[in-house]
Backbone bond lengths (Angstrom), bond angles and torsions (degrees), N, CA, C in turn:
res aa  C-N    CA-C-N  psi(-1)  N-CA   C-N-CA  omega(-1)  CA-C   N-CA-C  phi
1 X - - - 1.459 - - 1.521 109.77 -
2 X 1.427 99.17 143.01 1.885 93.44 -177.15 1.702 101.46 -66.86
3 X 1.683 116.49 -151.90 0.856 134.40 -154.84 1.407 99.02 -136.85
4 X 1.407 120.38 114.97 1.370 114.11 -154.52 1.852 104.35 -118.30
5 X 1.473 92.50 31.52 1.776 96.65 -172.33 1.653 97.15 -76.24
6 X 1.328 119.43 144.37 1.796 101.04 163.09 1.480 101.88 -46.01
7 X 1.627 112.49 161.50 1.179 140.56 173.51 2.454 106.79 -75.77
8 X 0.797 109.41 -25.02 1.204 119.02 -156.09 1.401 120.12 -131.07
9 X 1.486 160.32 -172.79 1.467 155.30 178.61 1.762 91.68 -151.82
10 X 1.533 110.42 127.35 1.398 125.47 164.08 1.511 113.87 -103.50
11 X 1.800 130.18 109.33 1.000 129.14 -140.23 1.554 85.20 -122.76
12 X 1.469 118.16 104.58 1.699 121.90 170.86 1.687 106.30 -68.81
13 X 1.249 123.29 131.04 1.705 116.52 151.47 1.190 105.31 -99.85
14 X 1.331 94.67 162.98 1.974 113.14 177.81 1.560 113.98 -157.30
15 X 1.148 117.19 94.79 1.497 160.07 -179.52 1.996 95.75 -54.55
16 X 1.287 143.88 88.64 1.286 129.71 -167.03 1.560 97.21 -111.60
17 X 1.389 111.77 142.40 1.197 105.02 167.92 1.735 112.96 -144.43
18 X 1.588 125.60 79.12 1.309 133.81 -166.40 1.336 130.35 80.16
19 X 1.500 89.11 26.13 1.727 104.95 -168.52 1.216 103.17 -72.51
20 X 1.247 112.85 151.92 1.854 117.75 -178.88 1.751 102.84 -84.25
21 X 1.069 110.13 173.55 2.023 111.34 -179.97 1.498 88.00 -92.33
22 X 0.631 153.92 -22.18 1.708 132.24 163.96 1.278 127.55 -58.12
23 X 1.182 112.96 -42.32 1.425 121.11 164.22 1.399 130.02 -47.11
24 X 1.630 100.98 -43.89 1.655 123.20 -160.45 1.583 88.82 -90.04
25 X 1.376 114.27 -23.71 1.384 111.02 -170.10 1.382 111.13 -76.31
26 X 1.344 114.44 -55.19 1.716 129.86 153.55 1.276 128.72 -34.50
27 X 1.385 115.17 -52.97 1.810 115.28 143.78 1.744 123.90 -51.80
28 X 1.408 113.26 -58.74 1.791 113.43 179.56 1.774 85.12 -29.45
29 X 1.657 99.35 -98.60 1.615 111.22 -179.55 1.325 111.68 -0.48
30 X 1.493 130.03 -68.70 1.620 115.30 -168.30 1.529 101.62 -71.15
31 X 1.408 121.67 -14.31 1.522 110.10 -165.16 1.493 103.99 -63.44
32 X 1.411 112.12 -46.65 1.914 132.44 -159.70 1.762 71.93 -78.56
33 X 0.852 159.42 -96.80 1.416 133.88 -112.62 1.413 92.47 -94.25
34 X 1.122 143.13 -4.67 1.569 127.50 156.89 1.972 107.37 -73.51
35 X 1.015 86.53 -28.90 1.430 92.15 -176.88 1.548 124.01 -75.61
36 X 1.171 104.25 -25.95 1.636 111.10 167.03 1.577 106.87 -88.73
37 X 1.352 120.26 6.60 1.667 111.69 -173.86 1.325 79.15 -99.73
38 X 1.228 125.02 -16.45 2.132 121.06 -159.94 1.526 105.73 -97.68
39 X 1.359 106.18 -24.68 1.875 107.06 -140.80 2.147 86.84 -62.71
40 X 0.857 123.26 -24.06 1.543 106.44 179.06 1.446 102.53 -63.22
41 X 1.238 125.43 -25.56 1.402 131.35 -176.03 1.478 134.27 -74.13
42 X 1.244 86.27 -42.69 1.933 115.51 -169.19 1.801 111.55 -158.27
43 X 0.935 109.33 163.98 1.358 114.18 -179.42 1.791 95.70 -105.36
44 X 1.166 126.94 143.04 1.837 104.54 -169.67 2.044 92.74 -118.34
45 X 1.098 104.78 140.28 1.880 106.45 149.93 1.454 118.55 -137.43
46 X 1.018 91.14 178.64 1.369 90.50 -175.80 1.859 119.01 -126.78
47 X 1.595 131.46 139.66 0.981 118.60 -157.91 1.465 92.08 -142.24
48 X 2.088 111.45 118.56 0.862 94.07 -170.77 1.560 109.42 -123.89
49 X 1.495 151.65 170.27 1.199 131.97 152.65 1.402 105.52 -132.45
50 X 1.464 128.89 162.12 1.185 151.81 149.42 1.606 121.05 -39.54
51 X 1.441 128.28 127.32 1.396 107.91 160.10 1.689 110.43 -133.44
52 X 1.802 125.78 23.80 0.867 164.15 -151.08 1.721 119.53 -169.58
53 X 0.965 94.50 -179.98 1.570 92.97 177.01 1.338 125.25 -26.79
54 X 1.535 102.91 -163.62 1.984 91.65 168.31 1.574 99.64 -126.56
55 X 1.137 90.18 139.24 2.091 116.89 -158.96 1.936 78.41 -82.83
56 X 1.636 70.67 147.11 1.897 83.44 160.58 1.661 110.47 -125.46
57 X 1.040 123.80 107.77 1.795 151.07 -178.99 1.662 90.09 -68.16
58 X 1.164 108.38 147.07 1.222 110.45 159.09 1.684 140.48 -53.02
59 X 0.875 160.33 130.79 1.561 129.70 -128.72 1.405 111.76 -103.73
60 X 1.679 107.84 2.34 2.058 103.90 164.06 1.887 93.21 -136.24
61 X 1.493 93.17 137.81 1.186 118.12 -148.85 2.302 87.02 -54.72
62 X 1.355 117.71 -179.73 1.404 115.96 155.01 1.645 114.45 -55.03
63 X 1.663 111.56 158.50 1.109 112.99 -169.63 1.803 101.19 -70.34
64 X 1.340 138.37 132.33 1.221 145.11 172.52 2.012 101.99 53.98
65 X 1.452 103.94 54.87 1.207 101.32 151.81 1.392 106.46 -145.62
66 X 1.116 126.76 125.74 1.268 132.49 153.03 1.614 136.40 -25.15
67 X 1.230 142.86 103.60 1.507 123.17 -172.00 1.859 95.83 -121.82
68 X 1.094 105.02 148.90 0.998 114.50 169.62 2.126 115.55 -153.13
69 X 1.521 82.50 127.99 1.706 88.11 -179.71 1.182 131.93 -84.60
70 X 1.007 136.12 97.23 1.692 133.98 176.92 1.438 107.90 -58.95
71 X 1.694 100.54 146.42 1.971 102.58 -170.06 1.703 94.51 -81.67
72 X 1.273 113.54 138.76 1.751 125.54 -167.60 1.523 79.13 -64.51
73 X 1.298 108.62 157.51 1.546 143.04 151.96 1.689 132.11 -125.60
74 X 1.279 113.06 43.78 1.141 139.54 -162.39 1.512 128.70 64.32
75 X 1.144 124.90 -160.99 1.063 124.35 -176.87 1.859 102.27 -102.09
76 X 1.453 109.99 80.94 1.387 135.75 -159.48 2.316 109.16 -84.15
77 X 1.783 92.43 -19.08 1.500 88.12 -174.56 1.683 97.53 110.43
78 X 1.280 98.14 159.49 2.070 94.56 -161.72 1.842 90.52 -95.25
79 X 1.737 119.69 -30.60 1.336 94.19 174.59 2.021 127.75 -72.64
80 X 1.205 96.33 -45.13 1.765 101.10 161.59 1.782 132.79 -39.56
81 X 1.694 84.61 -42.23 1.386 89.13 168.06 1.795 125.73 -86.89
82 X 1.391 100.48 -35.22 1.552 100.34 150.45 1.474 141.51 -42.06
83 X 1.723 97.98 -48.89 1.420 123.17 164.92 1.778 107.36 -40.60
84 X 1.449 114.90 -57.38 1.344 124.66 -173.95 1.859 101.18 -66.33
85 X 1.064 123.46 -51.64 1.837 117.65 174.75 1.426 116.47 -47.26
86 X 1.694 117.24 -39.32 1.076 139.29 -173.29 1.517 112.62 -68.99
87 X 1.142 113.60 -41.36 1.691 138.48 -170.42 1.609 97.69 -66.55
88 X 1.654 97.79 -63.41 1.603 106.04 -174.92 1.449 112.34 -64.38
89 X 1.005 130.78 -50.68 1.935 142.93 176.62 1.311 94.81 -54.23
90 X 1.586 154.37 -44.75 1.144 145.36 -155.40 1.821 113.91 -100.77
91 X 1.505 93.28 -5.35 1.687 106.39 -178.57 1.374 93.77 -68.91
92 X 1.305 104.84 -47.82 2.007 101.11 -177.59 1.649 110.01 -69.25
93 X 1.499 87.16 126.19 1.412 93.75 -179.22 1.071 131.89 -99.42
94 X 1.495 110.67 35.46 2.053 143.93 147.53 1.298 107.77 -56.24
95 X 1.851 106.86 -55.70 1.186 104.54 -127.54 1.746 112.84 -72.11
96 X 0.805 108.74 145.46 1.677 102.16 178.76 1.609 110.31 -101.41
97 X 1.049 146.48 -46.28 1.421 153.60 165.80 1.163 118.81 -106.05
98 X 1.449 117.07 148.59 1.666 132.84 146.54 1.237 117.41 -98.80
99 X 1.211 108.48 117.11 1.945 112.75 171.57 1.508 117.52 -102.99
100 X 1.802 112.47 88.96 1.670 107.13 161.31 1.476 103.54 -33.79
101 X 1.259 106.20 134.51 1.600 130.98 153.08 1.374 128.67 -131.46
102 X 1.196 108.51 95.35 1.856 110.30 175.87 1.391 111.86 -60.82
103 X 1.680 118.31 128.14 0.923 102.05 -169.51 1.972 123.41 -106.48
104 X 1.193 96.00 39.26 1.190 102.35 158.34 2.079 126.46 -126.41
105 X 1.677 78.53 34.45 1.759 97.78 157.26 1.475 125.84 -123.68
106 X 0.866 134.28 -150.92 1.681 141.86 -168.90 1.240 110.88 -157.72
107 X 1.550 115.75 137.77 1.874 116.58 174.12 1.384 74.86 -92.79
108 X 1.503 104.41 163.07 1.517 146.90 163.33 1.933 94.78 -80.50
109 X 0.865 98.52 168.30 1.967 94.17 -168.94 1.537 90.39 -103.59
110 X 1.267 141.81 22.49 1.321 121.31 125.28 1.400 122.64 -147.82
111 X 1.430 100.80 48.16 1.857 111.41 138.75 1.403 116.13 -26.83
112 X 1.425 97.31 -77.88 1.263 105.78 -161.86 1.419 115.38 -34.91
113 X 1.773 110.81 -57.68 1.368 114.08 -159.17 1.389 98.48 -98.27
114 X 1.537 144.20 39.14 0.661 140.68 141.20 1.969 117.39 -104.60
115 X 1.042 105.46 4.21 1.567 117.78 168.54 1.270 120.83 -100.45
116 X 1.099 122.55 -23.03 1.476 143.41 155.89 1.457 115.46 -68.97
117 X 1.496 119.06 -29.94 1.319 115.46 -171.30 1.953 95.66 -79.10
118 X 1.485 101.33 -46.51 1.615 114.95 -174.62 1.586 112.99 -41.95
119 X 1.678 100.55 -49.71 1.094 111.24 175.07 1.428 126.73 -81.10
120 X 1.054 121.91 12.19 1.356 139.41 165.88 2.083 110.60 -92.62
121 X 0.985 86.30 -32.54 1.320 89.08 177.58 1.533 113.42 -88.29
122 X 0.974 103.83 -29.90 1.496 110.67 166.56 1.748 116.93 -153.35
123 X 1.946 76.52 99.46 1.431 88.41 -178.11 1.947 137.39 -62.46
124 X 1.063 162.73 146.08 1.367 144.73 -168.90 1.481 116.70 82.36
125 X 1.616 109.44 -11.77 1.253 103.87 172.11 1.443 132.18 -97.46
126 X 1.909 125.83 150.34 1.238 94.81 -164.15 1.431 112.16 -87.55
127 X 0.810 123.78 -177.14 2.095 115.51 -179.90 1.544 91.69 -153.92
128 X 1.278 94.27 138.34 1.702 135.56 161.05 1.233 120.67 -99.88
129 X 1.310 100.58 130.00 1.701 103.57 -179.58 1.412 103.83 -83.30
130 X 1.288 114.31 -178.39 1.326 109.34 -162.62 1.765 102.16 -132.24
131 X 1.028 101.58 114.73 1.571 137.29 -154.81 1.503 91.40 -67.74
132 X 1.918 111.97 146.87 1.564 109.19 -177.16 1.905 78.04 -159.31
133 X 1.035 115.97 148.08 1.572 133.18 5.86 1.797 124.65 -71.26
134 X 1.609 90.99 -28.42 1.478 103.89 179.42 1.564 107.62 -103.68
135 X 1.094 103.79 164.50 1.685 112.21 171.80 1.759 111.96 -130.04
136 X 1.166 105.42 156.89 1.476 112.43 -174.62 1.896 97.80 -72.44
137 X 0.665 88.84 115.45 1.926 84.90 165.43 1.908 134.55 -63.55
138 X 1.701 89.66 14.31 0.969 86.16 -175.22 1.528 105.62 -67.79
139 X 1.607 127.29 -174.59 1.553 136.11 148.91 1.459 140.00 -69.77
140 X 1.135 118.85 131.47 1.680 118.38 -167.99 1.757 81.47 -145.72
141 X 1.686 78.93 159.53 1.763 95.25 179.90 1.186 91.19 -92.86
142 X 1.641 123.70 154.82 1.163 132.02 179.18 1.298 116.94 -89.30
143 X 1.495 112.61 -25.52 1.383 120.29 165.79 1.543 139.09 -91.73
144 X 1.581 91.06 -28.76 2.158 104.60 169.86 1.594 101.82 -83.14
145 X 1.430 128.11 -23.39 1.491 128.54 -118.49 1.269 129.28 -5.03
146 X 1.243 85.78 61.03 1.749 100.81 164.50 1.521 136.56 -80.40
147 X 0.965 143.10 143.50 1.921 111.10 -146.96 2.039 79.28 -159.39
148 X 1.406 100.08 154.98 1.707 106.17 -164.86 1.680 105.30 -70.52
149 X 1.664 89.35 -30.91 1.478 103.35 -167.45 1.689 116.90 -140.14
150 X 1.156 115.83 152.44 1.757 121.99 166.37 1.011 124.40 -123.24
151 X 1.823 110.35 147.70 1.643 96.13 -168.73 1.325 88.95 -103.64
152 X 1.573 106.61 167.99 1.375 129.35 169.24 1.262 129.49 -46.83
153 X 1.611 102.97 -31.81 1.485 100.19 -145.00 1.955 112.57 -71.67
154 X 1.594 96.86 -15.45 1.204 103.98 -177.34 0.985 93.64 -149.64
155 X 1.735 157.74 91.05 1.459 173.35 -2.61 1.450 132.93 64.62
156 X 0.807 121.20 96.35 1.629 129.26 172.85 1.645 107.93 -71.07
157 X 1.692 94.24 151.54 1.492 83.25 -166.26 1.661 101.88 -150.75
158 X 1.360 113.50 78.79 1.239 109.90 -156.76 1.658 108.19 -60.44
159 X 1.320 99.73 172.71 1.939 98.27 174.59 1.123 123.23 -105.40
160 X 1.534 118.42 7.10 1.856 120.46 151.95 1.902 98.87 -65.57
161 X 1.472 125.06 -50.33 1.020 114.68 -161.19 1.774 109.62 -95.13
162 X 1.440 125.30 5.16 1.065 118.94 171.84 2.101 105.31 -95.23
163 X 1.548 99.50 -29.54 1.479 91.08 156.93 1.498 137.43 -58.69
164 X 1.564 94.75 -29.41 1.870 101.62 175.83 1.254 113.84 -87.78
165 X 0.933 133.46 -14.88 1.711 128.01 -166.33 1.780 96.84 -138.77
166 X 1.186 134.78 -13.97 1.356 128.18 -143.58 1.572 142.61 28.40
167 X 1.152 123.80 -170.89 1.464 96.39 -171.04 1.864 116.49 -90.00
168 X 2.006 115.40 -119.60 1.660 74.52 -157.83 1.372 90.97 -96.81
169 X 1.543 124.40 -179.00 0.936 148.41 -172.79 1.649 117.12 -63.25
170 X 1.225 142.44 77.61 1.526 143.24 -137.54 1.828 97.75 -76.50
171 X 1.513 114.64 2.22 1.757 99.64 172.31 1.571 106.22 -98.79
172 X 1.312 121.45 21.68 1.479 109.80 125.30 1.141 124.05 -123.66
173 X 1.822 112.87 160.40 1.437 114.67 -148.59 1.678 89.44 -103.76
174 X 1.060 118.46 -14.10 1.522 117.28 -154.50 1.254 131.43 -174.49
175 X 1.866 123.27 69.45 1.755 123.09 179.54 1.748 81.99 121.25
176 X 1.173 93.85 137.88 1.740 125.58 167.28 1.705 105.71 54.29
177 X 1.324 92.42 34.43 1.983 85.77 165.11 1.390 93.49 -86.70
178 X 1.623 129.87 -50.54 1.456 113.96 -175.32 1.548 134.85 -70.26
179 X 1.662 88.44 -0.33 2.094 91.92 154.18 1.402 90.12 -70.68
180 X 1.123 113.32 -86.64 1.789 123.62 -173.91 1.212 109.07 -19.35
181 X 0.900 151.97 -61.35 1.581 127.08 172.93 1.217 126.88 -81.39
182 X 1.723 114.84 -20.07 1.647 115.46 162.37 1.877 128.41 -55.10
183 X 1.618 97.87 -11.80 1.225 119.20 -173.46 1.757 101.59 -118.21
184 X 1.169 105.79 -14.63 1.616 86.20 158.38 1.463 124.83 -94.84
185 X 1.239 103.99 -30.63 1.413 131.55 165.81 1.461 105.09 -45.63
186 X 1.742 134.43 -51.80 1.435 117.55 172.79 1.740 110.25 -96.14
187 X 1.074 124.14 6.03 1.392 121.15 173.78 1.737 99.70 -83.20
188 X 1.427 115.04 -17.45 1.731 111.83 -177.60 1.215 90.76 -94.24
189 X 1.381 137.83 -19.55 1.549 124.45 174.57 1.437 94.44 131.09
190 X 1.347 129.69 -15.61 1.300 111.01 -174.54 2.035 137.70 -73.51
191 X 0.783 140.70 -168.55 1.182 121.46 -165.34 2.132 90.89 -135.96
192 X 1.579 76.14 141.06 2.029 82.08 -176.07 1.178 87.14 -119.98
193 X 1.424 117.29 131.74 1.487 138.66 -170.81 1.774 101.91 -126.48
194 X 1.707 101.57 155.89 1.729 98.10 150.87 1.717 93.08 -134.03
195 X 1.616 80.60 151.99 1.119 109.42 176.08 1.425 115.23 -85.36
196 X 1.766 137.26 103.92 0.821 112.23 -170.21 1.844 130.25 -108.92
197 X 1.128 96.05 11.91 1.478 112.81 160.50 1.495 101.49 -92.73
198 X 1.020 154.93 -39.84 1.740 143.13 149.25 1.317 112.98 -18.48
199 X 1.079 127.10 103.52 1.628 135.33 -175.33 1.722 91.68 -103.28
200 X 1.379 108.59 117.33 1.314 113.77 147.79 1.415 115.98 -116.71
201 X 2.047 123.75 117.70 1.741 112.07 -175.53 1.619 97.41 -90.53
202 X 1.493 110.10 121.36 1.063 98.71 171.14 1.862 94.66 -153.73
203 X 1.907 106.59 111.38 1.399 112.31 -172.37 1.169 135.00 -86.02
204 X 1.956 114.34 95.51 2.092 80.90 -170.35 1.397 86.26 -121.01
205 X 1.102 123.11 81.24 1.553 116.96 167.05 1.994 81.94 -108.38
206 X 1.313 105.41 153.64 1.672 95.12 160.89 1.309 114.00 91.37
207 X 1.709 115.59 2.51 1.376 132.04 -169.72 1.742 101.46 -88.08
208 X 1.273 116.43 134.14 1.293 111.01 179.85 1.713 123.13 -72.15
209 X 1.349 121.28 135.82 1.329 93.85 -166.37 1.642 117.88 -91.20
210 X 1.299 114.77 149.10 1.839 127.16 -148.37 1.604 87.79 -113.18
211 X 1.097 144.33 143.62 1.169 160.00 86.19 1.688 126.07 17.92
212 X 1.762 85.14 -63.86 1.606 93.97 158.71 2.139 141.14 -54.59
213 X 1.714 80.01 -23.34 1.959 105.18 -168.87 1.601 83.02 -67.89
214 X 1.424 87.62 -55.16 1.777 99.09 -161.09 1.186 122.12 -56.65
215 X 1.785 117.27 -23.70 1.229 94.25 175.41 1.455 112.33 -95.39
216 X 1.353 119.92 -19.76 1.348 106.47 156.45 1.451 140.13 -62.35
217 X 1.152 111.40 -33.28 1.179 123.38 164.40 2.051 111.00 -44.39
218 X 1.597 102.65 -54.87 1.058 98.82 -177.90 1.547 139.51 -80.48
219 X 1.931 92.74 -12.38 1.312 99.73 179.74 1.629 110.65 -76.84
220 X 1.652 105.37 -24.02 1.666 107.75 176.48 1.103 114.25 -68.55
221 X 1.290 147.99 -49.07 1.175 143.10 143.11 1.804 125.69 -14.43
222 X 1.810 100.74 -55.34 1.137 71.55 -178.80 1.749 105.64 -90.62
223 X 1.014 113.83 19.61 2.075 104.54 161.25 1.591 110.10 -96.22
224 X 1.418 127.28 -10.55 1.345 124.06 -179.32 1.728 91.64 -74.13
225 X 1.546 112.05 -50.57 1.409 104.04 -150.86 1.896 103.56 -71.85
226 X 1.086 119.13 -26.12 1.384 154.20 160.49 1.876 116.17 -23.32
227 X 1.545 87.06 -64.68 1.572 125.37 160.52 1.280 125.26 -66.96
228 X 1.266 114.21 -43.68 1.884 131.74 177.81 1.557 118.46 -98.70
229 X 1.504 109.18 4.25 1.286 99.00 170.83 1.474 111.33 83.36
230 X 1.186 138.97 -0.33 1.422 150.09 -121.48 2.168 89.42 -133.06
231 X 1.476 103.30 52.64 1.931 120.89 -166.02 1.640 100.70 -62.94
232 X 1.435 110.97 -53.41 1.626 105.44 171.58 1.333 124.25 -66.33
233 X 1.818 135.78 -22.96 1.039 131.20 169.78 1.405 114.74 -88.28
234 X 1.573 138.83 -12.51 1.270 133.13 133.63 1.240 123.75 -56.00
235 X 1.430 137.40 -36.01 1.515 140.20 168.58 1.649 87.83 -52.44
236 X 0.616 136.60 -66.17 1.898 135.47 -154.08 1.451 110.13 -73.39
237 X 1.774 118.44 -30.81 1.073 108.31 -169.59 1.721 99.07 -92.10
238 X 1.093 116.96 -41.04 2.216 116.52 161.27 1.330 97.57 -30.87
239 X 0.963 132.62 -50.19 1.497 148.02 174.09 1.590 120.55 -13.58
240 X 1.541 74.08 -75.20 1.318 115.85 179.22 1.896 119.90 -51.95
241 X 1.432 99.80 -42.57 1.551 127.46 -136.93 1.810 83.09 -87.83
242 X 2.077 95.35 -46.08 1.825 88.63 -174.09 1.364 99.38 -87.69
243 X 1.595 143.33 -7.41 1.472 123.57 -149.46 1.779 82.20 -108.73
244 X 1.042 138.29 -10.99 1.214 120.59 164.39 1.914 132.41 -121.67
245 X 1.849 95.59 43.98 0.809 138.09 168.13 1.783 104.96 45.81
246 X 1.120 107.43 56.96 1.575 112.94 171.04 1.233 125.09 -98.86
247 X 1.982 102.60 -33.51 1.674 117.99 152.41 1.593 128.69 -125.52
248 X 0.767 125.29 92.36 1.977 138.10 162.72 1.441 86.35 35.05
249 X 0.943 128.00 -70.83 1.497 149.89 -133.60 1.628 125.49 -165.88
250 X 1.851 116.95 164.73 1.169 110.39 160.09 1.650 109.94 -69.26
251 X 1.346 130.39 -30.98 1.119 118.73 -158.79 1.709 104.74 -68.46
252 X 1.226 87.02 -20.86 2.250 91.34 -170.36 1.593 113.31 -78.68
253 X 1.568 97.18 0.19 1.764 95.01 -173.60 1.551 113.50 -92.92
254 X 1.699 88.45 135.41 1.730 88.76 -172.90 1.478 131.96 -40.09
255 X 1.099 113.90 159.44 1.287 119.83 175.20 1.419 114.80 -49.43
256 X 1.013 128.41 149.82 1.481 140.95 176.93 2.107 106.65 -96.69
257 X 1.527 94.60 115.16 1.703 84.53 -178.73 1.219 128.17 -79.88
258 X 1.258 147.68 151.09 1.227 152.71 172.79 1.993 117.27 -31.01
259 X 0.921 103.70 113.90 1.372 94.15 -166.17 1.966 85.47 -104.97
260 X 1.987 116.93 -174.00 1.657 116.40 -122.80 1.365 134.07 -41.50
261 X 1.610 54.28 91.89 1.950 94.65 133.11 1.328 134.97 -72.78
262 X 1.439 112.21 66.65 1.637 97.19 167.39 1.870 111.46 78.74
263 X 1.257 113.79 -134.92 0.973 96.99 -163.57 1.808 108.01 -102.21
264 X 1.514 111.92 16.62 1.405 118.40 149.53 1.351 120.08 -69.31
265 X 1.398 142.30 -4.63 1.147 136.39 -163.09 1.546 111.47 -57.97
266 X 1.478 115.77 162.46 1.444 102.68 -175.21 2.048 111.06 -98.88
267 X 0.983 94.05 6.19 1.655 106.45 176.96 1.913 100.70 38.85
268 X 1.150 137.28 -151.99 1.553 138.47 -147.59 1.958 82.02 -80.30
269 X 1.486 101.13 128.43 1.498 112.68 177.42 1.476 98.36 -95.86
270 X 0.891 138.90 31.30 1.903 144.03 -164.79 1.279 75.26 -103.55
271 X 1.375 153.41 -21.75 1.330 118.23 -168.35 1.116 101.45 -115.38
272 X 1.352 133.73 10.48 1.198 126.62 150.94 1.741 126.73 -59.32
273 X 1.085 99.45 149.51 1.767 115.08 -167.08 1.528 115.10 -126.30
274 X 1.352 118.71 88.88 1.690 125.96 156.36 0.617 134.38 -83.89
275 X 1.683 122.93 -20.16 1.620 123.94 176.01 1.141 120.97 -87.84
276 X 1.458 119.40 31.43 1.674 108.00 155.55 1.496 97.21 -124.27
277 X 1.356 129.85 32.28 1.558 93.94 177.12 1.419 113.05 104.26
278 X 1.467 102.69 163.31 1.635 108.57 157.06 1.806 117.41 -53.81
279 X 1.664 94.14 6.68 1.419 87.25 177.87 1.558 112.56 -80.00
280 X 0.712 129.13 -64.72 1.886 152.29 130.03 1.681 102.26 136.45
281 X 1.496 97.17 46.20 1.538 100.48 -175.31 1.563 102.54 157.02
282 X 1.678 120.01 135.63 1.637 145.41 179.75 1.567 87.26 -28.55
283 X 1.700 114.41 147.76 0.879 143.91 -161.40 1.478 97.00 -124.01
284 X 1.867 111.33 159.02 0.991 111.20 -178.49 1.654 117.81 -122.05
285 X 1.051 90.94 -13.38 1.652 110.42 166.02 1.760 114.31 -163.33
């Protein structure tokens, strides 16, 4: 009789930051039943760390998934600390993917093995599940589903393409690292797909708006455009940063970090996208 183990290891991360155990508990749950729709596919675990308090997991791991806790190292930023889940999941030399998972969403119970199927069809590319109740408005072809960009929150991340480009870029702390690597990822040739039978529920329409989002939100922006060459959509977003009084001034705004580095470099910036906005790419409504 053959050998009927999956061929490969599907390694989930989960980035926590003050999450309550109900939540994480409500996520574990969808993890194991996405994971038994996959296990012919992949073997799945899960790898999680702290970047806030210390989360309480339910106290026996999902049925046939692996969990394992990394010791927190402060509150480091969700790509750095990802970087570290990513590092550890890719030491095993099974594993075939990393899947960002925010953990205040839910897989559909066959996410999983419908992201694996995507990526089977096209291997090296990264794929996004495709977010419900709401969806990003960005653009995807309806027929390649090929899309400019992917978000994090639910991302596959195979390990041909986390060896070529690595994962995200740790000089931002917070919002648009997964343009930043969705755009390095096709400037090396690779292809950013969504998966659209991949159900990820994860709701932020209705979110109150913070001060705090915004300035992260805006300071990443202005280091993407910084990074991408993108001089008039950083002029607008400094703009932004003093005209809605988040910094004194241009002179008070942080330093700008050294951009290639190694295997952050931004390789051909032509595929970078400023003219839509914080959208960073054609809209669909």
């Amino acid at each position: 009789m053959g050998d009927s183990k999956p061929a490969a290891k599907l390694a989930l991360g989960v980035v926590t930051f003050n999450n309550d155990a109900a939540q994480l508990a409500h996520l574990l749950r969808s993890v194991e039943l996405a994971a038994r729709e996959a296990a012919a596919r992949a073997a799945v675990s899960l790898y999680v760390i702290d970047n806030g308090a210390e989360t309480v997991w339910p106290a026996s791991p999902a049925h046939g998934v692996a969990l394992r806790r990394l010791a927190p190292v402060g509150n480091v930023g969700f790509g750095h600390a990802m970087n570290l889940l990513m590092a550890a999941a890719f030491a095993d030399e099974a594993a075939g993917w990393f899947l960002c998972v925010n953990p205040d969403g839910v897989l559909h119970r066959r996410c999983l093995g419908e992201l694996l199927l995507a990526s089977g069809a096209a291997p090296g590319a990264l794929v996004e599940a495709r977010q419900f109740p709401e969806e990003h408005r960005k653009a995807y072809d309806a027929a390649t589903m090929e899309t400019p960009w992917a978000s994090g929150a639910c991302l596959l991340i195979p390990r041909v393409l986390y060896e070529a480009v690595g994962g995200f870029d740790p000089n931002f702390f917070m919002y648009l690292e997964d343009i930043d690597l969705s755009w390095r990822a096709r400037a090396a040739g690779f292809k950013v797909l969504v998966a659209p039978g991949a159900l990820f529920g994860h709701s932020v329409m209705g979110r109150a708006a913070s001060p705090a989002v915004e300035r992260f939100t805006l300071t990443s922006g202005r280091y993407l455009a910084f990074k991408w060459k993108g001089e008039r959509f950083r002029e607008w977003v400094e703009g932004l940063l003093v005209g809605r009084g988040l910094f004194a001034s241009r002179a008070e705004l942080p330093a700008l970090p050294e951009t290639g580095a190694g295997r952050f470099d931004t390789f051909d910036t032509s595929v970078a996208d400023f003219e839509h906005g914080f959208d960073f790419a054609p809209v669909r409504w």
